[in-house]
KOLZAKOL-490340 format. One line per field, with one value per residue (C-alpha): residue in three letters; z, x, y. Coordinates in Angstrom, 2 decimals. Example, Ala and Ser with C-alpha at 12.3 -4.5 7.8 and 13.67 -1.06 7.14 Angstrom:
# KOLZAKOL-490340
res <- c(ALA,SER)
Z <- c(7.80,7.14)
X <- c(12.30,13.67)
Y <- c(-4.50,-1.06)
# end
This chain:
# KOLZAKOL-490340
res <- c(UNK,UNK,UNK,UNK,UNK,UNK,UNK,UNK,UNK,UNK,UNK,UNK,UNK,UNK,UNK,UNK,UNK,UNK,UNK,UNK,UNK,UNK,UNK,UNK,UNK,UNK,UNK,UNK,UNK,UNK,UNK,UNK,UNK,UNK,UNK,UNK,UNK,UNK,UNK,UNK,UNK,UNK,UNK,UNK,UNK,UNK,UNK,UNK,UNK,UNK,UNK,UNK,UNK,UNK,UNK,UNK,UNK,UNK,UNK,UNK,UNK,UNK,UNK,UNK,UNK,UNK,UNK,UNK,UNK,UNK,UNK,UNK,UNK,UNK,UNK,UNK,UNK,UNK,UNK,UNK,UNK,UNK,UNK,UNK,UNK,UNK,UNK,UNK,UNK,UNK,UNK,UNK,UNK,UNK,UNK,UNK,UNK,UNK,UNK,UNK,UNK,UNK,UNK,UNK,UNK,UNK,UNK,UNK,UNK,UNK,UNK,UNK,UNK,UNK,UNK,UNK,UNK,UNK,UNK,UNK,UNK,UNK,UNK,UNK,UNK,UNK,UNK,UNK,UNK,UNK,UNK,UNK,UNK,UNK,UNK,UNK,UNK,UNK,UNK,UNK,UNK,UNK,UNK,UNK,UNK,UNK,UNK,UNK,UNK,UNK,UNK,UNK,UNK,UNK,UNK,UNK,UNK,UNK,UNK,UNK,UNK,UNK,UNK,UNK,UNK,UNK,UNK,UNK,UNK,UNK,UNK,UNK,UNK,UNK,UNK,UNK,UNK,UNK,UNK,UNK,UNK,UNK,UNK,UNK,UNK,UNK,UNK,UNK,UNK,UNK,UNK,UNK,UNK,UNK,UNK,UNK,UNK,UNK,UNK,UNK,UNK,UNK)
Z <- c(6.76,3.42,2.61,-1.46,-2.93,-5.93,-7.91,-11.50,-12.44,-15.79,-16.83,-13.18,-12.61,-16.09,-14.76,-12.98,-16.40,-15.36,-12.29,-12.57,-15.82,-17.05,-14.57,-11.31,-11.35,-10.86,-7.79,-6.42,-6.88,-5.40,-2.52,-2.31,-2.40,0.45,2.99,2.30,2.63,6.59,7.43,7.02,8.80,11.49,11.60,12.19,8.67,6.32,3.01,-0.31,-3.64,-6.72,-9.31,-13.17,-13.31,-10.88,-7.99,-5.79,-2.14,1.11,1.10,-0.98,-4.71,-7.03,-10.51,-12.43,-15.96,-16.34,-15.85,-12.13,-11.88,-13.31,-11.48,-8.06,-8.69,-9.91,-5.94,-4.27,-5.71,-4.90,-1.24,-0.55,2.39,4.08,2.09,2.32,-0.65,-0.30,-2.78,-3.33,-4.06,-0.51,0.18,3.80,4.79,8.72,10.78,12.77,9.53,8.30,11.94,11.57,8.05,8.67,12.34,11.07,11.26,7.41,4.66,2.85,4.16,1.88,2.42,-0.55,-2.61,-2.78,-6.50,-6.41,-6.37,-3.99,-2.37,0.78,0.92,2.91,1.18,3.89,1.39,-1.00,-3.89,-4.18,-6.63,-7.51,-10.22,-10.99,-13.57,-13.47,-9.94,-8.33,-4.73,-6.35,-7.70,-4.92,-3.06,-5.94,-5.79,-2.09,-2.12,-5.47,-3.61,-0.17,1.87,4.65,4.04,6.12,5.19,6.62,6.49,6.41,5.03,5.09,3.48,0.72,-0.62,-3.40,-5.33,-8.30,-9.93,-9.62,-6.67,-4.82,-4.22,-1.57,0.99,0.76,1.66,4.08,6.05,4.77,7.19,5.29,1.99,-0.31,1.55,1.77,-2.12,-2.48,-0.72,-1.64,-5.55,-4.40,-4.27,-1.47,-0.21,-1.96,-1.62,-4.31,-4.68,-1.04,-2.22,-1.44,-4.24,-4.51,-6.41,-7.03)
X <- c(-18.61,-20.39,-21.86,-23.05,-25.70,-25.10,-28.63,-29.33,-32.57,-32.95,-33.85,-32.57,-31.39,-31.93,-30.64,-33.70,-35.98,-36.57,-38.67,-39.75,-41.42,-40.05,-42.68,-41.80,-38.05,-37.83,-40.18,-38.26,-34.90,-36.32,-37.75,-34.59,-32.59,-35.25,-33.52,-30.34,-31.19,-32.47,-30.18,-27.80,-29.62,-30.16,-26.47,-26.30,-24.91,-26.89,-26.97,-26.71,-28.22,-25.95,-28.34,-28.31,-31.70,-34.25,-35.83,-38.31,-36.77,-36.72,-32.76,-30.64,-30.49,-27.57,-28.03,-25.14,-25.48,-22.17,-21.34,-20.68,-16.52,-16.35,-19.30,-18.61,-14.21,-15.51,-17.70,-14.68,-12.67,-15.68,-16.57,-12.69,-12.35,-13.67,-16.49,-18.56,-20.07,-22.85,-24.56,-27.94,-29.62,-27.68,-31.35,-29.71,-27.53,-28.63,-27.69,-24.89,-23.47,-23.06,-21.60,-19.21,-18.09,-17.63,-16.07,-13.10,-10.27,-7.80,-7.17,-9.37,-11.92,-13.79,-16.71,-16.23,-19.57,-20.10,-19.02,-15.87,-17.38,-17.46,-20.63,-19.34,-16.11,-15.02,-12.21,-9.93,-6.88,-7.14,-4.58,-7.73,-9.72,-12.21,-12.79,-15.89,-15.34,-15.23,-13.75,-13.14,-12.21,-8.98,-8.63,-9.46,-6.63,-4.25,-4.74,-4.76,-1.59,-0.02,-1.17,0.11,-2.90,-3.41,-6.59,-9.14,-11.74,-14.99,-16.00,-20.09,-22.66,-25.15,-23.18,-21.71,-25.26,-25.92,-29.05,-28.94,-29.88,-33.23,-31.39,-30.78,-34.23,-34.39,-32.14,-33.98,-37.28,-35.12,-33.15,-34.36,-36.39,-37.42,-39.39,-37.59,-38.88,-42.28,-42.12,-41.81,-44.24,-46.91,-46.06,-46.44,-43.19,-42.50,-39.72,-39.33,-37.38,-36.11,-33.02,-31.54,-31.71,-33.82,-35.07,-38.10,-40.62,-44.54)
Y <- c(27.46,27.95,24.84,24.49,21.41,21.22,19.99,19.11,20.88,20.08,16.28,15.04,11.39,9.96,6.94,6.29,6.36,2.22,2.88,6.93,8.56,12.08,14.14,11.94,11.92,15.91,15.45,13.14,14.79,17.54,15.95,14.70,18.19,19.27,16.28,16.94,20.60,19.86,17.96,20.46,23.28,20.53,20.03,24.32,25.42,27.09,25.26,27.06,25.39,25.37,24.44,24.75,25.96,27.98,25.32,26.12,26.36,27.93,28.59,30.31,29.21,30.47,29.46,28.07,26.28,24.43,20.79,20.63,20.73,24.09,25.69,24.20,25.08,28.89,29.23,27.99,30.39,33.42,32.22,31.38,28.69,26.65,25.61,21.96,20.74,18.40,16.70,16.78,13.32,11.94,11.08,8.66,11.98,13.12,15.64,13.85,12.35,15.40,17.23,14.09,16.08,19.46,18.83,16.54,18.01,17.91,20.94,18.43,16.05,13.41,11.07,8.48,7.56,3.67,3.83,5.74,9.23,12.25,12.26,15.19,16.97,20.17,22.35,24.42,24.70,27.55,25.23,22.73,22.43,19.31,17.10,15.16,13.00,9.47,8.10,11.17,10.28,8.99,12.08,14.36,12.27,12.92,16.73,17.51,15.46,17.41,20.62,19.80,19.52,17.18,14.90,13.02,10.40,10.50,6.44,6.86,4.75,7.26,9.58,6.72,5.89,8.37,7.55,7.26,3.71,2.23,-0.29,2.43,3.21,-0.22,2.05,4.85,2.78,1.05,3.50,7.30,9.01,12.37,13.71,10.95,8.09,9.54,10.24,6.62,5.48,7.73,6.45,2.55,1.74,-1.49,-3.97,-6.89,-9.61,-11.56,-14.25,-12.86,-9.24,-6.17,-4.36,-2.02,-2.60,-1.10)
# end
């Protein structure tokens, strides 16, 4: 199974401007890229990177420079099925999170984002194609069924928790394990508990 992560290289995760400056959020996102990376050569696939602009990395890197739908629907169609795609700021994802993926059985298999995205899917029906914009798990769900492909839900929190607000910094300190966390750290970020939440802080 070919397994694609795709990665913003240019100006990564704006949304993060509130707690990383313009030079630390590409470090991080690629610190980032580098888990989710491992953990899916830890879960025995070999991951390729999708990424709009050259990245330093150790696996294979194909360089594609439109908005993510259309690059990631033009490599289905080249590598033909099955084919995981994996996305690349899943800074939580682990091996057996991801095994739990690509083993379930469906033409199309999702693992919903916390926010109504697409954080994991793997694509065994050659009629699919993805969508990205706004909530696309209710879309993926729309076109396997319009195409006729059987789909499966993978329910996972570590594969739900896409990072991409300053919030969701408090899960990676709190339950990463790789790179990301480390990142953090090293730039003083810490726990902090305020009003019964977590939020993280330096």
């Amino acid at each position: 199974m070919d397994v694609l992560v795709p990665f913003a290289a240019v100006d990564p995760k704006t949304r993060l401007a509130a707690a990383l400056g313009p030079g630390e959020r590409p470090v991080f996102a690629r610190a980032m890229l580098l888990d989710v990376c491992e953990a899916i050569a830890d879960a025995g696939r070999e991951p390729t990177v999708l990424a709009t602009d050259d990245v330093d990395c150790s696996h294979d890197v194909l360089v594609d420079e439109r908005p993510l739908t259309a690059a990631v629907n033009d490599h289905l169609d080249t590598l033909g099925t099955p084919v995981a795609v994996v996305m690349a700021d899943l800074a939580l994802a682990t091996p057996t999170a991801l095994e739990r993926l690509f083993d379930r059985a469906g033409d199309v298999v999702v693992a919903p984002g916390l926010g109504g995205g697409t954080n994991a899917l793997v694509v065994r029906h050659e009629a699919f194609t993805v969508d990205y914009h706004g909530a696309s798990v209710r879309d993926h769900r729309r076109i396997a069924r319009d195409v006729g492909a059987s789909l499966a839900e993978v329910d996972s929190f570590r594969l739900a928790v896409d990072v991409d607000e300053p919030a969701d910094l408090a899960e990676v300190l709190l339950h990463g394990e790789g790179r990301a966390r480390e990142w953090l750290a090293d730039a003083g970020f810490q726990l902090e508990t305020t009003d019964g939440r977590v939020v993280a802080r330096r």
